[in-house]
PABA-599236 format. One line per 2 residues: number of its first residue (from 0); their letters; for each residue y, z, x of N, C-alpha, C. Coordinates in Angstrom, 2 decimals, always signed. Layout:
! PABA-599236
NUM	a	Y/Z/X/Y/Z/X/Y/Z/X; ... $
This chain:
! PABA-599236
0	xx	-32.56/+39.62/+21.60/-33.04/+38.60/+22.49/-32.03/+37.48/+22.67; -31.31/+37.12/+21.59/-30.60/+35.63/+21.78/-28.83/+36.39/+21.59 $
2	xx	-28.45/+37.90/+22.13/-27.45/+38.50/+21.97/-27.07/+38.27/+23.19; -27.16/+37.75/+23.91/-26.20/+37.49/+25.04/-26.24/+35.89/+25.66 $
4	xx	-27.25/+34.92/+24.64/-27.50/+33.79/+25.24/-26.21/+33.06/+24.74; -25.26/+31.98/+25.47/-24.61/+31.14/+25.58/-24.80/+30.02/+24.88 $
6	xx	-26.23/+29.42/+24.39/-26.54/+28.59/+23.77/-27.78/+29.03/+22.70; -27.65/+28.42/+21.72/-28.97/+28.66/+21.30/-30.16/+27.60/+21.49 $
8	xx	-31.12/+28.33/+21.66/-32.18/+27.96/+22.53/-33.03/+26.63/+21.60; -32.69/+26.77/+20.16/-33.43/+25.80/+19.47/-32.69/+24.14/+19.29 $
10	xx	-31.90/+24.66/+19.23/-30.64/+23.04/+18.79/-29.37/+23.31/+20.06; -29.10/+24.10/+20.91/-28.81/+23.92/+22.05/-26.65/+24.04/+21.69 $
12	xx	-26.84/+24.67/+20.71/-25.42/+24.77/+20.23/-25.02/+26.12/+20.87; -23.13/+26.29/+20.85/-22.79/+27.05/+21.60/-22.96/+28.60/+20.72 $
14	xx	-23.38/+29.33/+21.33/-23.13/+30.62/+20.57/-22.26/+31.35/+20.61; -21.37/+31.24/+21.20/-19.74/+32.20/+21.09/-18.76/+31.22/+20.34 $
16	xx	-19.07/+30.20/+19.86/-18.40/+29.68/+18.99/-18.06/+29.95/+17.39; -17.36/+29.94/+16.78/-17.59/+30.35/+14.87/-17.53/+29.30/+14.34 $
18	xx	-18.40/+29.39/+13.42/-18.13/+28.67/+12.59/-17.04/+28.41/+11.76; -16.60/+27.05/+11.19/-15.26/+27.12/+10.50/-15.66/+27.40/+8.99 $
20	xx	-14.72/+28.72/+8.67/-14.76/+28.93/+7.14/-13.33/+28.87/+6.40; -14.07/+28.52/+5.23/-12.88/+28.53/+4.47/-12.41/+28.90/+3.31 $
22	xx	-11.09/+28.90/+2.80/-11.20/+29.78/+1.39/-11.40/+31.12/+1.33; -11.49/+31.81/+2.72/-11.57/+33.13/+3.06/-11.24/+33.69/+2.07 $
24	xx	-9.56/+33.70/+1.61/-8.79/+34.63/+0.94/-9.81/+34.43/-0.60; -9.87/+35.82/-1.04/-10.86/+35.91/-2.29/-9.95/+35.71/-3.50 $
26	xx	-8.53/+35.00/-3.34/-7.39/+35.10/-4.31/-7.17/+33.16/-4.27; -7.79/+32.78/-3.05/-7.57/+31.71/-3.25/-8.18/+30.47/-4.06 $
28	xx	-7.62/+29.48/-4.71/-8.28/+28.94/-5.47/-9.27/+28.08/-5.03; -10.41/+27.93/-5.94/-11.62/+27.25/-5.63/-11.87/+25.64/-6.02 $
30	xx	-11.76/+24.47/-5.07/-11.97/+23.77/-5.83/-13.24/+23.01/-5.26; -13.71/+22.47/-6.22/-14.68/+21.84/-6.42/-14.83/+19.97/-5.58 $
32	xx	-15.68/+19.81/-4.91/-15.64/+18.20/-3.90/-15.97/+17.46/-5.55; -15.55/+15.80/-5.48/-15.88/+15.27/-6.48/-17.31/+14.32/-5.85 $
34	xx	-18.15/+14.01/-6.87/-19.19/+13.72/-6.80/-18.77/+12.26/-6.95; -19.12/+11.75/-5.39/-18.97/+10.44/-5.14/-19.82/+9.09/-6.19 $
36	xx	-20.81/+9.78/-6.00/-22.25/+8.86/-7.29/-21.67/+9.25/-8.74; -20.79/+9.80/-9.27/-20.28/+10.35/-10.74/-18.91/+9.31/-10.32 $
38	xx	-18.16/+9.50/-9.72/-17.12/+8.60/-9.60/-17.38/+6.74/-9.55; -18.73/+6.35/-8.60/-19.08/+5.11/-8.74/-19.52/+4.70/-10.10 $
40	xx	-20.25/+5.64/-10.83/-20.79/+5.04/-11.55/-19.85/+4.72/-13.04; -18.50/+5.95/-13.18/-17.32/+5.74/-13.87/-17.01/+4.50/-13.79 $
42	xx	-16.58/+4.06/-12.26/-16.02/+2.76/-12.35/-17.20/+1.39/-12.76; -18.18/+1.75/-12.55/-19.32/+0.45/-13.34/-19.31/+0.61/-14.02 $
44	xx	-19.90/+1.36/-14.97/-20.71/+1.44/-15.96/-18.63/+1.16/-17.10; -17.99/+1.95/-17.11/-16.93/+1.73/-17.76/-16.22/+0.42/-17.57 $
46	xx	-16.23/-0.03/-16.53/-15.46/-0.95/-16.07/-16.34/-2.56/-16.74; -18.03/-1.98/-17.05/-18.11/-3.07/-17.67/-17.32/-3.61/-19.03 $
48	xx	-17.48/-2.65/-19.70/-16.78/-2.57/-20.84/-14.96/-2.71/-20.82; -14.31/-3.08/-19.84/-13.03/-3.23/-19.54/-12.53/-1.85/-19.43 $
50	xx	-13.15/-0.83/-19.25/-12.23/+0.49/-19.75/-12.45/+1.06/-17.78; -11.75/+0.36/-17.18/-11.10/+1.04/-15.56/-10.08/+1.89/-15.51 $
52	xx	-10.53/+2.13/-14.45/-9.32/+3.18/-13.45/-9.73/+4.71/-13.91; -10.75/+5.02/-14.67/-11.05/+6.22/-15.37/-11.60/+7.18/-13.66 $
54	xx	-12.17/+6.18/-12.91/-12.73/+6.92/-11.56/-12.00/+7.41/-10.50; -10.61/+6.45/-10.95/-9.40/+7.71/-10.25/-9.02/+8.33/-10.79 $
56	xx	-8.66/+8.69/-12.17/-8.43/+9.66/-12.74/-9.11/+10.84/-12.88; -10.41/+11.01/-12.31/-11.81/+11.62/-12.08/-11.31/+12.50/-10.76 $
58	xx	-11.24/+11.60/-9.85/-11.07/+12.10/-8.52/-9.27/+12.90/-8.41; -8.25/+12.84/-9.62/-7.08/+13.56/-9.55/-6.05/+12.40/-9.19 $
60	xx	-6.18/+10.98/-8.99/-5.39/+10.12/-8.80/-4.90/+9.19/-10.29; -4.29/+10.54/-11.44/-4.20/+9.99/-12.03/-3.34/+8.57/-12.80 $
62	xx	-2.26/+8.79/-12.20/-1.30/+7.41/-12.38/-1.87/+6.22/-11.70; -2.45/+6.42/-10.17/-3.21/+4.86/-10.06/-4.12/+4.68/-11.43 $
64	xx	-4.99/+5.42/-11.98/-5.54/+4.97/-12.57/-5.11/+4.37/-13.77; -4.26/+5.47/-14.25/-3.78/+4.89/-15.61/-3.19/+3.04/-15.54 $
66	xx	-2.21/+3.09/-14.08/-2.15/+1.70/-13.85/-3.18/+0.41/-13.61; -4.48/+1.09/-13.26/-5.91/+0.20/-13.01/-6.11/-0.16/-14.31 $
68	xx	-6.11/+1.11/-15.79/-6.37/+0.81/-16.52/-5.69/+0.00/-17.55; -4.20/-0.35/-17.16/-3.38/-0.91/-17.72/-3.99/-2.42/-17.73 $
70	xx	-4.19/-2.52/-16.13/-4.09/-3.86/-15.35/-5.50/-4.44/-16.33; -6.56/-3.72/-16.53/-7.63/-3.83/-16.50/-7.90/-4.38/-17.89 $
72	xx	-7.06/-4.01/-18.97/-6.55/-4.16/-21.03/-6.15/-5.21/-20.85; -4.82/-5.44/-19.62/-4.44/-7.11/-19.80/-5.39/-7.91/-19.26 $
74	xx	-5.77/-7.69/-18.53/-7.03/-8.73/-17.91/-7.75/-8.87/-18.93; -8.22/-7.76/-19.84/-9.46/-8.39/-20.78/-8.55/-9.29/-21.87 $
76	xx	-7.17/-8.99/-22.72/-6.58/-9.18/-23.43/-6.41/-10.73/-23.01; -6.31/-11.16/-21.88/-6.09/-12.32/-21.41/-7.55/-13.35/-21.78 $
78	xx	-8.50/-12.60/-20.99/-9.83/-13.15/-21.93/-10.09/-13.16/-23.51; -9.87/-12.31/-24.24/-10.03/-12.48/-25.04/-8.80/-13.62/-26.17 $
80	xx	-7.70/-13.72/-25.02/-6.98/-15.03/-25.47/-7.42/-16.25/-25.54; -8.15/-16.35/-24.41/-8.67/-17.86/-23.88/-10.10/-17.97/-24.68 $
82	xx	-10.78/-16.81/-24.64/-11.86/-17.08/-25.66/-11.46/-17.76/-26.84; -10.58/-16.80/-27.39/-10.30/-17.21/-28.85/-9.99/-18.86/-28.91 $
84	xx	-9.17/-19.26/-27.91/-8.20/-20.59/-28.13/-9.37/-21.48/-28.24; -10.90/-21.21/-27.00/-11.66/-22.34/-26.88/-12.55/-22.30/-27.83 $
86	xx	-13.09/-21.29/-28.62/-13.76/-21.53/-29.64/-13.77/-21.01/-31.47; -12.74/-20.84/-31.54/-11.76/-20.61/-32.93/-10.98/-21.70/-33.12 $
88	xx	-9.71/-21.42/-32.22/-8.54/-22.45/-32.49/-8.79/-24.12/-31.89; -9.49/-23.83/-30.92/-9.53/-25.47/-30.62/-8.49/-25.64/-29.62 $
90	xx	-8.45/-24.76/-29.53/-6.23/-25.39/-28.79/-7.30/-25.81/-27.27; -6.57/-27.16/-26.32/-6.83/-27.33/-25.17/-5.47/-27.17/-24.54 $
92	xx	-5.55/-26.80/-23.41/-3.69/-26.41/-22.34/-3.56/-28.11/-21.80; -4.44/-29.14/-21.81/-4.42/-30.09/-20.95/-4.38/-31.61/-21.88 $
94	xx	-5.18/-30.96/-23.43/-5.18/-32.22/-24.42/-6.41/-33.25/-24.29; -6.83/-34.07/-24.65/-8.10/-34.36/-25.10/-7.74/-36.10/-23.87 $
96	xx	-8.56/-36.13/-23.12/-8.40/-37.14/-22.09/-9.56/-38.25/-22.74; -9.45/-39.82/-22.19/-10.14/-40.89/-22.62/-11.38/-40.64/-22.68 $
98	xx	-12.22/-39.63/-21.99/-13.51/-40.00/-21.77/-14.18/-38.61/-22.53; -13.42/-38.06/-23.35/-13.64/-36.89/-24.60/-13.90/-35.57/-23.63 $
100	xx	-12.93/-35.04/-22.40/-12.49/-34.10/-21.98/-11.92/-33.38/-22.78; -11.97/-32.68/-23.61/-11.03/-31.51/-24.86/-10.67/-30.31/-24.27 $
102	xx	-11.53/-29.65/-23.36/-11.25/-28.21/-23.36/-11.12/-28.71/-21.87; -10.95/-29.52/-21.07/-11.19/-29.27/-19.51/-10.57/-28.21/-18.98 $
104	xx	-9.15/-28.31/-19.21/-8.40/-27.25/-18.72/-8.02/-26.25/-19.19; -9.23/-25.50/-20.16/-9.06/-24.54/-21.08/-10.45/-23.55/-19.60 $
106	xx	-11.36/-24.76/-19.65/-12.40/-24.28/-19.48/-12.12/-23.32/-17.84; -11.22/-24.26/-17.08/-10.59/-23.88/-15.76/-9.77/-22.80/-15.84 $
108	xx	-9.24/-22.21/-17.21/-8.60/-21.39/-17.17/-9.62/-19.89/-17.14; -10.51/-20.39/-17.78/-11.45/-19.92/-18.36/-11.91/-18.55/-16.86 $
110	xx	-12.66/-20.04/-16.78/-13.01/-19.41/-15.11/-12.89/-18.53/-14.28; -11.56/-19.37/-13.98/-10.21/-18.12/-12.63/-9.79/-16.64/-13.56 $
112	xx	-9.84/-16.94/-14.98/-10.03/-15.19/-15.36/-10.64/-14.64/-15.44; -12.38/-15.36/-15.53/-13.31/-14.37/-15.17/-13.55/-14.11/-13.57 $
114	xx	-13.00/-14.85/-12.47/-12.81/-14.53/-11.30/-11.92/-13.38/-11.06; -11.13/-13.39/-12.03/-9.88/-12.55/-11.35/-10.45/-11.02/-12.12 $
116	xx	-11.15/-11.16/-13.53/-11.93/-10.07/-13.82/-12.93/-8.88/-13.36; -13.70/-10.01/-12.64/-14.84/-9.50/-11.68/-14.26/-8.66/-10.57 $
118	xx	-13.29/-9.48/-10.04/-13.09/-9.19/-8.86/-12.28/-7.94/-8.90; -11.36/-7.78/-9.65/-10.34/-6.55/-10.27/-11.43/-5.35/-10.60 $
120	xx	-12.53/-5.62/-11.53/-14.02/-4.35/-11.84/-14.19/-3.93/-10.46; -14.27/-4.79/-9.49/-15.49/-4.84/-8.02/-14.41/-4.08/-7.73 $
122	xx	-13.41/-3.99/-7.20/-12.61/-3.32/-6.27/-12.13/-2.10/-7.06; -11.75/-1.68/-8.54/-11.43/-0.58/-8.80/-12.52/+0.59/-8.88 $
124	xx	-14.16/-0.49/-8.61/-15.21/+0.88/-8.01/-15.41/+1.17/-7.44; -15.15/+0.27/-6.07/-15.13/+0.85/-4.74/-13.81/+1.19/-4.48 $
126	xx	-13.14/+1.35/-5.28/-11.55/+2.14/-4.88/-11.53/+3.69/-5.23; -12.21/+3.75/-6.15/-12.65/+5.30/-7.14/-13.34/+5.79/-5.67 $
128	xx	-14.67/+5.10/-5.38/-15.71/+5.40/-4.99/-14.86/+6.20/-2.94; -14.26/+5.30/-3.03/-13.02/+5.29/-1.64/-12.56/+7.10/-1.94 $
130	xx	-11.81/+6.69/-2.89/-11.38/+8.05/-3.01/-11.46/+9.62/-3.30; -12.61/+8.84/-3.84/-13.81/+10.46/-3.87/-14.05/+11.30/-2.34 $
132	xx	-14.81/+9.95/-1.86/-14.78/+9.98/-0.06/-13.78/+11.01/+0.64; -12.58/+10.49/+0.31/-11.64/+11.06/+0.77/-10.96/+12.30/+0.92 $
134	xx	-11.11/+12.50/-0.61/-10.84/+13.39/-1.83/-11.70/+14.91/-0.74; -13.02/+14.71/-0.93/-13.62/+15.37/-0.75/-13.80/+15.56/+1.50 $
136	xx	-13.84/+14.64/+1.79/-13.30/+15.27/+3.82/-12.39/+15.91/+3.74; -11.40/+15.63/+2.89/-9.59/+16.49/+3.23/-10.12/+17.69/+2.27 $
138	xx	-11.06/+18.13/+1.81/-11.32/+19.55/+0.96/-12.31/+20.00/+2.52; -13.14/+19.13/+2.75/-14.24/+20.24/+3.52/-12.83/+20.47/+4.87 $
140	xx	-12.14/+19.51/+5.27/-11.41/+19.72/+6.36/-10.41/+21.05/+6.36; -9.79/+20.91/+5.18/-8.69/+21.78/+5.25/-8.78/+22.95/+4.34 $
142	xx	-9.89/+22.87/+2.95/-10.04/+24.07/+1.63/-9.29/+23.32/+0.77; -8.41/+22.61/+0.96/-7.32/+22.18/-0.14/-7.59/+20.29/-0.98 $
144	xx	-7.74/+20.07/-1.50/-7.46/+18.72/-1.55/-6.56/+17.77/-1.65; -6.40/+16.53/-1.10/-5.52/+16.03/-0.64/-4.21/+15.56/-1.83 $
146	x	-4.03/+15.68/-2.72/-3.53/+15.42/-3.55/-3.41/+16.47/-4.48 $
């Protein structure tokens, strides 16, 4: 009945068209799309704990990551400097001003590294999360993945 129709009659698609397959060759290797929700959640859930870049290394981008995760040891190492100074050592970067300011400019330092912390976590999960994306169109597009 639908052996000579031009369209199909339910969803109106062409019928002399093929579908694109891939991986035909039964010798060729198989790989696997990475699971975009397994890659986001690498970069949170780890990244709380300072331990980034593990979600590109997930997705096969392993040297960015290892460098995310470099970036990611000094960033905490840096916090855990300034922690220490403001409530162990006492040390202030600015010195104790007339009106009993001690830590002011400990505390400012304080801050802009947990800014620069956050913000470094936020982007190396949606960078993982990016590249999964990616990772996985250039597999359904071509069989191969991009990297």
């Amino acid at each position: 009945m639908l052996g000579d129709a031009a369209f199909c009659p339910a969803c109106g698609c062409s019928m002399n068209e093929q579908a694109p397959r891939y991986n035909q060759n039964q010798n060729a290797p198989y790989y696997q799309q990475k699971d975009t929700g397994i890659t986001l959640l690498l970069g949170v859930l780890l990244g709380l704990f300072g331990i980034m870049g593990i979600g590109q290394i997930y997705v096969g981008k392993a040297a960015r990551g290892i460098v995310i995760l470099l970036g990611g040891f000094g960033i905490v190492a840096l916090s855990y400097v300034v922690f220490i100074s403001y409530l162990i050592l006492g040390v202030s970067w600015v010195g104790e001003g007339d009106d009993g300011t001690f830590l002011g400019g400990l505390i400012v330092v304080a801050i802009v590294v947990i800014i620069i912390h956050f913000s470094y976590f936020i982007w190396q999960a949606f960078d993982a999360h990016k590249l999964a994306k990616k990772y996985n169109e250039e597999l359904y597009r071509t069989g191969r993945p991009p990297w």
